[in-house]
C-alpha positions as CSV (number, residue, x, y, z in Angstrom):
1,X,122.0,35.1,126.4
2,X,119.2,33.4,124.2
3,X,117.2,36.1,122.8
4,X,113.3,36.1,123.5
5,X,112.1,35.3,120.0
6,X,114.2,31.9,120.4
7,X,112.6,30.8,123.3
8,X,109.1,31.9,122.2
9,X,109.7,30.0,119.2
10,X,111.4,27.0,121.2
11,X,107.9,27.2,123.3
12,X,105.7,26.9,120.3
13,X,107.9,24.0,118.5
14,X,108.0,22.4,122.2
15,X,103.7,22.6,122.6
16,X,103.2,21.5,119.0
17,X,105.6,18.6,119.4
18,X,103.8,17.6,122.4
19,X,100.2,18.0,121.5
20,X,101.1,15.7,118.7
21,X,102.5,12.9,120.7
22,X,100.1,13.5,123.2
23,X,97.2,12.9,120.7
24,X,98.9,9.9,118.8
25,X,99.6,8.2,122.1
26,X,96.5,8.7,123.6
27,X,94.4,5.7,124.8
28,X,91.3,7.6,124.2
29,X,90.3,7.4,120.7
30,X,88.3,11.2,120.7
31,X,88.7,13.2,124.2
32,X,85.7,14.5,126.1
33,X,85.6,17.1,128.2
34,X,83.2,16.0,130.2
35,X,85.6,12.9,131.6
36,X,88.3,13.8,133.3
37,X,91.0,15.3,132.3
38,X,94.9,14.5,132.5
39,X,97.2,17.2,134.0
40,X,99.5,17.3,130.6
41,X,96.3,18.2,129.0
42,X,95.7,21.0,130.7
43,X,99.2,22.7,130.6
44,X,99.2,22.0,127.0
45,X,95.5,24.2,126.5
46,X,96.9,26.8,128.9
47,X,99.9,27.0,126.7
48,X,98.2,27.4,123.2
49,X,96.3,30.0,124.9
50,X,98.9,32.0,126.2
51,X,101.7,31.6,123.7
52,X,99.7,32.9,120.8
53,X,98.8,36.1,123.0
54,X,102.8,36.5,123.8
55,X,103.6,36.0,120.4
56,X,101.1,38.8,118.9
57,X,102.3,41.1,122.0
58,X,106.0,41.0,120.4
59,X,104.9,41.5,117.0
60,X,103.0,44.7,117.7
61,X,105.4,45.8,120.2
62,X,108.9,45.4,117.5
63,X,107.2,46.6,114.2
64,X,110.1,48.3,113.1
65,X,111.8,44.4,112.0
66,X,111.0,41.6,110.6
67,X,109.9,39.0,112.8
68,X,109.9,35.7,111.2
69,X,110.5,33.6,114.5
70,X,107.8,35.3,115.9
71,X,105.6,34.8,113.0
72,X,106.5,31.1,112.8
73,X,105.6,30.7,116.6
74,X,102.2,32.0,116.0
75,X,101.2,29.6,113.0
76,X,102.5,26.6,114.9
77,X,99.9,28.0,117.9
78,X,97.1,28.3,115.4
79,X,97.7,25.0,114.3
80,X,98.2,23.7,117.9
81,X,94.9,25.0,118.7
82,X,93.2,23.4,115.8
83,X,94.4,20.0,116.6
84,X,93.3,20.1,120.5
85,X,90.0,21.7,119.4
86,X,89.3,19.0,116.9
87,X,90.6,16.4,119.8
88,X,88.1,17.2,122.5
89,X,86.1,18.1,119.9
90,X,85.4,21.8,120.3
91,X,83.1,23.4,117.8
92,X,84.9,26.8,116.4
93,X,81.8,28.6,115.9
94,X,81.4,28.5,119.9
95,X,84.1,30.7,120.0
96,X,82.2,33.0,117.4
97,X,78.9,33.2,119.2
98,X,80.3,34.0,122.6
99,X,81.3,37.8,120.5
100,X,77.6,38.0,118.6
């Protein structure tokens, strides 16, 4: 059986791959979220929302070990959500005003 922390890890590897083609291959030169959308899009934003939160659940959850796969999975999800946040060109600091 594959353990979890593979397939977490196979996840992140799988949305970073992706988000990369998906922006390289694109035949819109910035997005906009105000045009529509394509469905890969939005399985890709759903999944570098979620996976992060998975992979921060398994960290605190097995403190006891090391857990580099996790670890990597969550820097690949950071930089996944950089990338699509620079594409449709979300500001960051959004993010931070929606806590002040």
């Amino acid at each position: 059986m594959i353990a979890k922390k593979t397939i977490y890890l196979g996840l992140s590897v799988l949305v970073f791959i992706t988000t990369m083609f998906s922006i390289l291959l694109s035949d819109i030169p910035n997005g906009n979220l105000n045009e529509s959308i394509a469905i890969h899009w939005i399985i890709l934003f759903v999944f570098a929302l979620l996976l992060p939160i998975f992979n921060l659940a398994e960290i605190i959850i097995n403190r006891d070990d090391w857990n580099k796969f996790y670890w990597i999975g969550l820097v690949l999800n950071i930089i996944t959500f950089i990338f699509i946040s620079r594409y449709f060109n979300i500001d960051i600091n959004v993010f931070a005003e929606l806590f002040n």
